[in-house]
PLY file of the C-alpha trace (Angstrom):
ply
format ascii 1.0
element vertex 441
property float x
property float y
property float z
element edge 440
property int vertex1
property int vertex2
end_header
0.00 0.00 0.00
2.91 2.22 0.51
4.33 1.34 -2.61
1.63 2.08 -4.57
0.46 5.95 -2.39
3.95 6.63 -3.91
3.29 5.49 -7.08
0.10 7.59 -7.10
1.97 10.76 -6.07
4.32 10.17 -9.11
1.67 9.70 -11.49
-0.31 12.59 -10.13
2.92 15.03 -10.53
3.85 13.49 -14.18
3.19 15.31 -16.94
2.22 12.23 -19.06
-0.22 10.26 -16.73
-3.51 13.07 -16.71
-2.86 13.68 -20.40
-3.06 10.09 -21.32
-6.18 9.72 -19.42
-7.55 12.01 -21.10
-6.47 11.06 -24.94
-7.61 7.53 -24.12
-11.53 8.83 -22.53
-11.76 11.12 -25.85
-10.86 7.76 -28.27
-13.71 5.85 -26.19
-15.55 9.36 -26.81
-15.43 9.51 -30.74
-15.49 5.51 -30.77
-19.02 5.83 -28.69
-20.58 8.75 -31.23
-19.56 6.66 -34.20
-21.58 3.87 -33.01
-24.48 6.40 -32.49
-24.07 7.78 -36.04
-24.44 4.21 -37.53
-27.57 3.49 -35.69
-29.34 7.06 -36.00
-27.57 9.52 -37.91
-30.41 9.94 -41.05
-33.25 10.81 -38.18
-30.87 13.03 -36.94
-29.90 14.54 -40.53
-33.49 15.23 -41.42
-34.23 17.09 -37.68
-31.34 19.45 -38.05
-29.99 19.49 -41.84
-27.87 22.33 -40.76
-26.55 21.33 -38.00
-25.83 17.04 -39.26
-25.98 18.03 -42.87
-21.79 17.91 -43.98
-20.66 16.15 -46.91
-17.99 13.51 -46.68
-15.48 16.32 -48.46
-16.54 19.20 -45.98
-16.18 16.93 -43.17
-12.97 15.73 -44.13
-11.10 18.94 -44.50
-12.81 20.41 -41.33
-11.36 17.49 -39.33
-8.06 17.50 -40.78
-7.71 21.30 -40.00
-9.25 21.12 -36.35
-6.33 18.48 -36.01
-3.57 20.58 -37.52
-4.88 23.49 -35.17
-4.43 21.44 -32.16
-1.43 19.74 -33.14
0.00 23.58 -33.16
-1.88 24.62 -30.32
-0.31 21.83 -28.11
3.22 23.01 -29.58
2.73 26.37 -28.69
1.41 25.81 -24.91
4.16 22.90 -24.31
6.26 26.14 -25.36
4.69 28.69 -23.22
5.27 25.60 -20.45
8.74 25.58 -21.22
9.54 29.02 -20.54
7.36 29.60 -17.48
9.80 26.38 -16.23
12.60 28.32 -17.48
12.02 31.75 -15.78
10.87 29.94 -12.48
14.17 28.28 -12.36
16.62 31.41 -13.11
14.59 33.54 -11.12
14.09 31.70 -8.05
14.70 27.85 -7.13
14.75 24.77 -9.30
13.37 22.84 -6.70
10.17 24.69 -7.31
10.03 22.90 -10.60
7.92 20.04 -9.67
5.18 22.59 -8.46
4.89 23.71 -12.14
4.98 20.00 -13.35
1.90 19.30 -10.55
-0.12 21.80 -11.56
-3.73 20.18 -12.45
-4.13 23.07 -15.35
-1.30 22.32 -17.24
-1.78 18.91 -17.65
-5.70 19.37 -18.13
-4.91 21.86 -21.09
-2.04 19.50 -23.04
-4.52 16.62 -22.55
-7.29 18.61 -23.79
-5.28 19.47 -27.14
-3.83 16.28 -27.23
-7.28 14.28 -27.09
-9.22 16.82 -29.60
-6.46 16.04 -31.91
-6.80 12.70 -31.11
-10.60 12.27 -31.40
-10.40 13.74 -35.23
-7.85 11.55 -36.39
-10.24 8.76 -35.14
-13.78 10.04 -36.62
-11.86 11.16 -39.77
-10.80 7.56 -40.91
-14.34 6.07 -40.43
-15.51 8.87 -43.12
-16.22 7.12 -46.19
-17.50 9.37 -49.58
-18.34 8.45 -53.03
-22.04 8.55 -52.83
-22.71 4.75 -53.16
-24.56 2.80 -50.61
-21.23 2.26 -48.37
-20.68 6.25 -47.99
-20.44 7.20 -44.40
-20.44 10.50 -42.60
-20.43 10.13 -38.80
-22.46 13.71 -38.41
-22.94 13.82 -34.66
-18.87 13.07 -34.11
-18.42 15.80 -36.67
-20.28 18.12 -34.43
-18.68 17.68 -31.41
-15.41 17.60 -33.07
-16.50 21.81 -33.49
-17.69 21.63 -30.05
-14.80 20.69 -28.78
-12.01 23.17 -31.04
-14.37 25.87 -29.64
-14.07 24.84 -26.13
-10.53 23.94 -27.09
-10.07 27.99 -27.51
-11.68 28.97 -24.44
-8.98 26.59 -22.83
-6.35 28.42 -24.43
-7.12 31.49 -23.32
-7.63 30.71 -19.66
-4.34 28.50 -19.87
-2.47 31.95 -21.17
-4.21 33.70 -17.66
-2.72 31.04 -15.68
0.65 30.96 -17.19
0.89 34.69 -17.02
-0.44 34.25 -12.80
1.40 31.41 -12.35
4.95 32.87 -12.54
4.34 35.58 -10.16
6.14 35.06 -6.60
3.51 35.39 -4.66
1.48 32.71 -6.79
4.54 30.67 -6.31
5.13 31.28 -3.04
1.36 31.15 -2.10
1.03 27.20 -3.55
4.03 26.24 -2.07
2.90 27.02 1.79
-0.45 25.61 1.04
0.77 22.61 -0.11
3.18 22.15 3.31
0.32 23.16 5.37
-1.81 20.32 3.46
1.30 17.92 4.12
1.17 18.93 7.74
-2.43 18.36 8.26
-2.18 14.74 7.22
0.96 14.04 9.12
0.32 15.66 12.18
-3.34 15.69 12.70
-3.50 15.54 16.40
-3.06 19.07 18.79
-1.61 20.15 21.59
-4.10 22.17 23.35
-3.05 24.74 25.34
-0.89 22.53 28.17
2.87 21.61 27.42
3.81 19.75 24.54
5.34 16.01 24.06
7.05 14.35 27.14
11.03 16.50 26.60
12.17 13.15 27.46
11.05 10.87 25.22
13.79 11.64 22.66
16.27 9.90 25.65
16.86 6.69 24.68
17.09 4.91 27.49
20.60 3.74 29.01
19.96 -0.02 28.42
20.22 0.64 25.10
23.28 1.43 24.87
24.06 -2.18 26.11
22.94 -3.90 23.05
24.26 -5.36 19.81
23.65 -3.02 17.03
24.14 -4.27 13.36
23.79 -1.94 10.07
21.74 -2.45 7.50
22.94 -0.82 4.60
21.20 1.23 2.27
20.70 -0.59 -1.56
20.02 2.70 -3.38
21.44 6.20 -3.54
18.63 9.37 -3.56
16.65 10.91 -1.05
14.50 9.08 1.37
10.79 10.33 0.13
9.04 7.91 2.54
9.50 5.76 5.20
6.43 3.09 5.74
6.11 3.08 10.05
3.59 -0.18 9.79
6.36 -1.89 8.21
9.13 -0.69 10.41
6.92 -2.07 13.27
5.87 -5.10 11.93
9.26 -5.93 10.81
10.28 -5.17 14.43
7.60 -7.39 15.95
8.78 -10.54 13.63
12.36 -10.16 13.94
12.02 -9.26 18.00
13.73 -7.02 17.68
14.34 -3.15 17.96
14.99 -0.83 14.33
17.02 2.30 15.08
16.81 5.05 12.36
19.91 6.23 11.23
18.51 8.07 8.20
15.56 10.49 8.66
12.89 11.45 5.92
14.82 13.96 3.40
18.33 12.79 4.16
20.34 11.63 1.40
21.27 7.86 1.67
24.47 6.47 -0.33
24.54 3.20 -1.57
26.08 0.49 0.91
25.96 3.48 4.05
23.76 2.55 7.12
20.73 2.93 6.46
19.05 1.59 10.00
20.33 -0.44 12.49
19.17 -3.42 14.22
19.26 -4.70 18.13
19.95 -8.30 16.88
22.42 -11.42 18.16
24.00 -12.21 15.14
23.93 -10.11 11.43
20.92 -9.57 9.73
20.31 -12.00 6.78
19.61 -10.58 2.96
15.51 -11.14 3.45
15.72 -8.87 6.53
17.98 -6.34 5.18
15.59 -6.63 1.65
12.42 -5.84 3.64
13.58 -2.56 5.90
15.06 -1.26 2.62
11.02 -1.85 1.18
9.89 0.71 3.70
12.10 3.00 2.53
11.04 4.99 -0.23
14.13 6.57 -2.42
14.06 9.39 -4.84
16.04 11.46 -6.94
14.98 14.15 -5.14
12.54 15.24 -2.45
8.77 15.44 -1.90
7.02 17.47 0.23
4.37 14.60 0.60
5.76 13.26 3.87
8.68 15.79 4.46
6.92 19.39 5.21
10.52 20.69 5.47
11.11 20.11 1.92
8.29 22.98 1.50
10.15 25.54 3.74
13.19 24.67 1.82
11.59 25.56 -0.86
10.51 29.15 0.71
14.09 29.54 1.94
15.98 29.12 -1.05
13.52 31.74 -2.49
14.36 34.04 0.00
18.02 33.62 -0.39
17.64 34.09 -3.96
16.13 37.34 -3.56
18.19 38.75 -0.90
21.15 38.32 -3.06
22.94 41.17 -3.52
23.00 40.66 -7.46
18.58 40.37 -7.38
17.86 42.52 -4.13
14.19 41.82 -4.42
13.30 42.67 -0.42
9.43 42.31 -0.95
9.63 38.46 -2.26
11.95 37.72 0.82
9.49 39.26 2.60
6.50 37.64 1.70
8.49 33.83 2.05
9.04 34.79 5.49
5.36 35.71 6.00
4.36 32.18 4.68
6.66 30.35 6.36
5.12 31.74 9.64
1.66 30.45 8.50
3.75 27.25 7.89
5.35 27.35 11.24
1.77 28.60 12.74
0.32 25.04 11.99
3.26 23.78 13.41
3.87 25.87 16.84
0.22 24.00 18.08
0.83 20.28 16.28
2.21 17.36 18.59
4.83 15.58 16.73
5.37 11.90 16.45
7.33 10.25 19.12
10.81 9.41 18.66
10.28 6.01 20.81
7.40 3.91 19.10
6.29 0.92 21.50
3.61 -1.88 20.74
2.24 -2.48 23.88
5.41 -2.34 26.54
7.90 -3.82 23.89
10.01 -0.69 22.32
10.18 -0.85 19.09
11.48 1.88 17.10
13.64 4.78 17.37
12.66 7.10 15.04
14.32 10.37 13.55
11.27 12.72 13.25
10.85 16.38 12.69
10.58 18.56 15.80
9.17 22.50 16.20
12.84 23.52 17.08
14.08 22.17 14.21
11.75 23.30 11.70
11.79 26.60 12.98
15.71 26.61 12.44
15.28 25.47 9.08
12.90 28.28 8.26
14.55 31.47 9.95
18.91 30.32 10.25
19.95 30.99 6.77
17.61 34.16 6.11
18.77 35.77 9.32
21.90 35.42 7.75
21.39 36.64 4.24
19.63 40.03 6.03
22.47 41.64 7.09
21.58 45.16 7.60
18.00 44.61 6.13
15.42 46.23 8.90
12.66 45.06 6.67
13.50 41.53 6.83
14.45 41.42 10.68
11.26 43.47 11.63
9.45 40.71 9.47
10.78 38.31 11.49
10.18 39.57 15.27
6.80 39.47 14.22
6.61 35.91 12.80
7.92 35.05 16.03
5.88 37.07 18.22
3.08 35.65 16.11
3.85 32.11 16.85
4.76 33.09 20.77
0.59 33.85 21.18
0.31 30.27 19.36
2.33 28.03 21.51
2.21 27.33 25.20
5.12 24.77 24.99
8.18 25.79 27.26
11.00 24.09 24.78
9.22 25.79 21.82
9.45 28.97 23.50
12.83 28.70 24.19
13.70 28.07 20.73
11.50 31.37 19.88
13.63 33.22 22.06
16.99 31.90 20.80
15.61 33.47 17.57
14.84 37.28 19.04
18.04 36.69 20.80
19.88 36.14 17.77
17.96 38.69 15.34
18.81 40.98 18.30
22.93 40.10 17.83
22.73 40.90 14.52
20.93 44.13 14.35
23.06 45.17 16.75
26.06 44.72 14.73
24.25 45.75 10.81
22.01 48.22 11.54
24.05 51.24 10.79
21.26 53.96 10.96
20.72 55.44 14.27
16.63 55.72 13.87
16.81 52.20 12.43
18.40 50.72 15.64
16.00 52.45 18.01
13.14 51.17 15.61
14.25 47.97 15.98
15.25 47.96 19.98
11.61 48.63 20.46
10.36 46.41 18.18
12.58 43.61 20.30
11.06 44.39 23.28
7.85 44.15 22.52
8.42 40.62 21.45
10.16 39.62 24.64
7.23 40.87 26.45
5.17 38.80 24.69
7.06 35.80 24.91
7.30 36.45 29.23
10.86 37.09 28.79
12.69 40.02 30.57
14.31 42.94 28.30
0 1
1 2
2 3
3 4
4 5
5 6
6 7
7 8
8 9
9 10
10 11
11 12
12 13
13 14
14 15
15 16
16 17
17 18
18 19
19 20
20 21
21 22
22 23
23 24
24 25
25 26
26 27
27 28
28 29
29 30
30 31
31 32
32 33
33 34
34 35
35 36
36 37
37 38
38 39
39 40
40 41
41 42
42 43
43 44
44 45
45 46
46 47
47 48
48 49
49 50
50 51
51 52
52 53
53 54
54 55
55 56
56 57
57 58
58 59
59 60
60 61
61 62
62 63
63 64
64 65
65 66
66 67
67 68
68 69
69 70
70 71
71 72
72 73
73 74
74 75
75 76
76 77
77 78
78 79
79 80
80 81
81 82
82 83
83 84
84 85
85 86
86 87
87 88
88 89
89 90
90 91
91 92
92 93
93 94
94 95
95 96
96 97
97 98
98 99
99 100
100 101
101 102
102 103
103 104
104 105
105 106
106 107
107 108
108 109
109 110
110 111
111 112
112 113
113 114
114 115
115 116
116 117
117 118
118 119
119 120
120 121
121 122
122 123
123 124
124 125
125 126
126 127
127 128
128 129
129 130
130 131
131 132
132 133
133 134
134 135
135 136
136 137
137 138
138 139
139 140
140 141
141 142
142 143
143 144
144 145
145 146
146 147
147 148
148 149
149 150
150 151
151 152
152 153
153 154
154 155
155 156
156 157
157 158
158 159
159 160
160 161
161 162
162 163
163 164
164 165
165 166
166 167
167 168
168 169
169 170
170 171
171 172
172 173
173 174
174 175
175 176
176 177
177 178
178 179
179 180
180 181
181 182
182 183
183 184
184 185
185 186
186 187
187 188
188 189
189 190
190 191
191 192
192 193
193 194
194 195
195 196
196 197
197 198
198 199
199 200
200 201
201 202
202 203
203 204
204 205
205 206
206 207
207 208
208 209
209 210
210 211
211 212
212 213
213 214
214 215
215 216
216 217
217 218
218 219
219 220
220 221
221 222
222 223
223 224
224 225
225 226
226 227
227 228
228 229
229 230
230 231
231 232
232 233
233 234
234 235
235 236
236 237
237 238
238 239
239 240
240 241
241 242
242 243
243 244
244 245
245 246
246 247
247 248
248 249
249 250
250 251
251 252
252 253
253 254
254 255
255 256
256 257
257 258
258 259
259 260
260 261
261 262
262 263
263 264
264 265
265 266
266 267
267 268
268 269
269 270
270 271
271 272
272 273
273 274
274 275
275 276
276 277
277 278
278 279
279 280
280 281
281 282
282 283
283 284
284 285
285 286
286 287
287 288
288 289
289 290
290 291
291 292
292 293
293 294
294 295
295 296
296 297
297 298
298 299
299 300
300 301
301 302
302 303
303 304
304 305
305 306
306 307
307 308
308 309
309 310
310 311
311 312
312 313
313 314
314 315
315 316
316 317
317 318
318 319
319 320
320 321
321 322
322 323
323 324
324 325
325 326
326 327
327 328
328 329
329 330
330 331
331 332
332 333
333 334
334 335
335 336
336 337
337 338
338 339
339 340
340 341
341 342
342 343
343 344
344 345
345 346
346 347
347 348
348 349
349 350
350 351
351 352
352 353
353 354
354 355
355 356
356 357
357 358
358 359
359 360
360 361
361 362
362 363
363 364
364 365
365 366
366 367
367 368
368 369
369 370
370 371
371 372
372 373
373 374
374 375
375 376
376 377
377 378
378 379
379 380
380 381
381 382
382 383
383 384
384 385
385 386
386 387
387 388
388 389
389 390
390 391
391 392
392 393
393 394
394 395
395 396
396 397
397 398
398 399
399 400
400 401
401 402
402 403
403 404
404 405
405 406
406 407
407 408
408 409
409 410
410 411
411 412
412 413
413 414
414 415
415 416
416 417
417 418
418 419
419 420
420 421
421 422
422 423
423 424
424 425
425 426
426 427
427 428
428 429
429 430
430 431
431 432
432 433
433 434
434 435
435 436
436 437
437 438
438 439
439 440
C-alpha cells in the first residue's frame, strides 16, 4: 500500500499520466458517437440538416484542420510551459520545478489538445465518400469535433491567464505554503491544546540501550528518502524481535552500501531482513514534500536567499516567504509531533528520527537571518513571525527556541544596523516581542 500511495503521487505530478487519461476517454468518446451515427444519424440529418448536414469532403477537410490546429496549439502551450519552467528556475529555485509539473491546469490543457487532436484523427478515418450505398459520414462526431475546437479555444485562453499568474512570486510562493500546510495536516493531525507539549524526554533513549548489539543495515540505493512506511518498520520489528534504530531520517540523502538503519539483533541480519527494511524505505532522486513538510520551507528559503542576493535585491519576495513560512510554522507551533520512541504495547520498538518544532523553525529562519544583514525590513518581518507564533504556543521548549531566535535577530541588528533611527526602531520592536514571549528585556 505504501508502494503504490507513492506510485500515485508520481503519477499525479507526471506530466504524461492526466494527459493520457484524457487522450484515451476522448478515443472511447469519438469511438461511442460513431456507433451512435451508424444506428441514428439519417433521423438526426433530417431534424437538423444544418446542424448534421456535412458532406464527406466538408467533413474531411474540417477534421483535418481542427487536427492541424491542435497539433500547433499543443506546440505552442508545451512552449509557453517551457519558458514559465525556465524563468521559475533562473529567477528563483529549481526545486520549485515540480510545483509547475503538478499543476492540475497544465496537464488538463495539453490533454485537452492532445485528445481533440486525437478524437479527429479517429472520426476522420471512419468517413467514407463516393455517394454509393457504403458512404459514411459520422455527423454527430463531426459536431462535437467543433464543439470541442471551440471549447478547445476557451482553454487556451484561460491557460495563457494562468501561465501569465502562475509565474508571479507570490502565486509561487502562495502554492508552495499551502501545499506544506496540506502535508502537515495529514501528518500531524492531532493538537496540543493549550498545556505543554510532548514528554522532553522521550527523545532519551534509554541507558539499556546502549548495552545492546547493534548491526547496520545498509542502504541498496542512492537518492533521497521520500518515505518511510512506520507499519512496516513495526511489523518488521515485531517478527524479527527485535528493535529498528533510524539512522537516516525522511529527506536525508542515503548512499549506496551506508547505514541505512540499524538493528538490536544477536548475530547479522540475513539478505531477506535487510531486503524488507530497505522496502519501507522509499528513495528518490529528489525530495517530496508529501511526507517531508521541510522540503516545503526549503523551498521558501531558497527563495528568500535568492532574492536577498545582492545581485537580485528583491526585499518584498523575501518578505512575503518569510510571511508564509510563519503560517507554515503557525500550523506547526500547536501540532504534537510523532514520538521518537514507538512501543507496541510495553515492547520498544522503534527509534525514530522525526521532525521537531525547534528544528523546523531553524530550518525556516537560520539561513535568512543570515542573508539580512543590515535589512530592517527583513528582521522586523521576522520579530513578528515570532511574536506571532509566541501567542500560538504554550510549549516551554518551543518557547525557548523562539527566544533563541529574538536573541539572535537581536545580535545581529546590533552589529548591521548602521542607521541610528533604524536601531532604536528595531530595539523597540525587540522588546515588545520579549514581552510577549514572558521574557525580561
Amino acid at each position: 500500500m505504501h508502494k503504490f500511495k507513492q506510485l500515485w503521487s508520481n503519477l499525479r505530478s507526471s506530466f504524461w499520466f492526466m494527459p493520457s487519461l484524457i487522450v484515451v476517454a476522448n478515443i472511447a468518446f469519438a469511438a461511442a458517437l460513431i456507433e451512435a451515427d451508424s444506428i441514428g444519424s439519417d433521423r438526426w440529418l433530417a431534424q437538423w440538416p444544418r446542424l448534421f448536414g456535412a458532406g464527406a469532403d466538408g467533413a474531411r477537410q474540417m477534421l483535418s484542420t481542427l487536427a492541424g490546429s491542435m497539433m500547433s496549439v499543443m506546440g505552442i502551450t508545451f512552449s509557453m510551459t517551457l519558458v514559465a519552467l525556465a524563468l521559475a528556475s533562473s529567477q528563483y529555485t529549481s526545486r520549485i520545478l515540480r510545483t509547475f509539473m503538478g499543476s492540475r491546469v497544465t496537464q488538463l490543457t495539453l490533454g485537452i489538445f492532445a485528445g481533440i487532436f486525437v478524437y479527429c484523427l479517429v472520426v476522420l478515418r471512419t468517413i467514407r465518400g463516393g455517394g454509393g450505398v457504403d458512404e459514411f459520414v459520422p455527423s454527430l462526431a463531426v459536431f462535437f469535433a467543433f464543439v470541442l475546437a471551440l471549447g478547445g479555444v476557451g482553454v487556451l485562453v484561460f491557460f495563457i491567464h494562468h501561465i501569465a499568474s502562475s509565474i508571479q512570486a507570490s502565486s509561487i510562493i502562495a502554492s508552495i505554503a499551502q501545499d506544506t500546510i496540506r502535508s502537515i495536516e495529514r501528518l500531524f493531525p492531532e493538537r496540543l491544546g493549550h498545556g505543554p507539549d510532548e514528554d522532553e524526554g522521550q527523545d532519551q533513549v534509554h541507558q539499556s540501550l546502549v548495552a545492546r548489539t547493534w548491526h547496520a543495515v545498509p542502504a541498496e540505493v542512492n537518492g533521497y528518502i521520500q518515505s518511510v512506511d512506520n507499519d512496516a518498520l513495526l511489523r518488521l520489528a515485531r517478527n524479527r524481535k527485535t528493535i529498528v534504530r533510524m539512522e537516516r531520517g525522511i529527506g536525508a540523502f542515503v548512499v549506496q552500501n551506508t547505514v541505512l538503519a540499524s538493528l538490536a539483533l544477536e548475530g547479522p541480519p540475513d539478505q531477506k531482513t535487510i531486503e524488507a527494511l530497505n522496502d519501507a524505505y522509499n528513495v528518490g532522486r529528489h525530495r517530496t514534500v508529501e511526507q517531508d513538510p521541510a522540503f516545503g520551507i526549503r523551498q521558501l528559503v531558497d527563495m528568500a536567499l535568492k532574492a536577498l542576493s545582492p545581485g537580485v535585491n528583491d526585499t518584498s519576495t523575501a518578505v512575503m516567504c518569510v510571511d508564509y513560512l510563519t503560517a507554515i510554522l503557525a500550523q506547526l507551533a500547536c501540532r504534537k509531533f510523532p514520538a521518537l520512541l514507538r512501543y507496541e504495547g510495553d515492547e520498544l520498538r522503534v527509534i525514530a528520527i522525526a521532525p521537531t518544532f525547534e528544528g523546523l523553525l531553524a530550518e525556516a529562519f537560520d539561513q535568512i537571518r543570515g542573508s539580512a544583514i543590515g535589512n530592517v525590513g527583513i528582521m522586523a518581518r521576522m520579530l513578528s513571525a515570532i511574536e506571532t507564533l509566541a501567542s500560538l504556543t504554550a510549549s516551554p521548549r518551543r518557547r525557548r527556541a523562539l527566544q533563541e531566535q529574538v536573541l539572535w535577530i537581536a545580535e545581529l541588528a546590533g552589529r548591521t544596523t548602521e542607521s541610528a533611527h533604524e536601531r532604536e526602531r528595531l530595539a523597540r520592536r525587540l522588546m515588545e516581542v520579549r514581552e510577549a514571549l514572558g521574557d525580561k528585556p
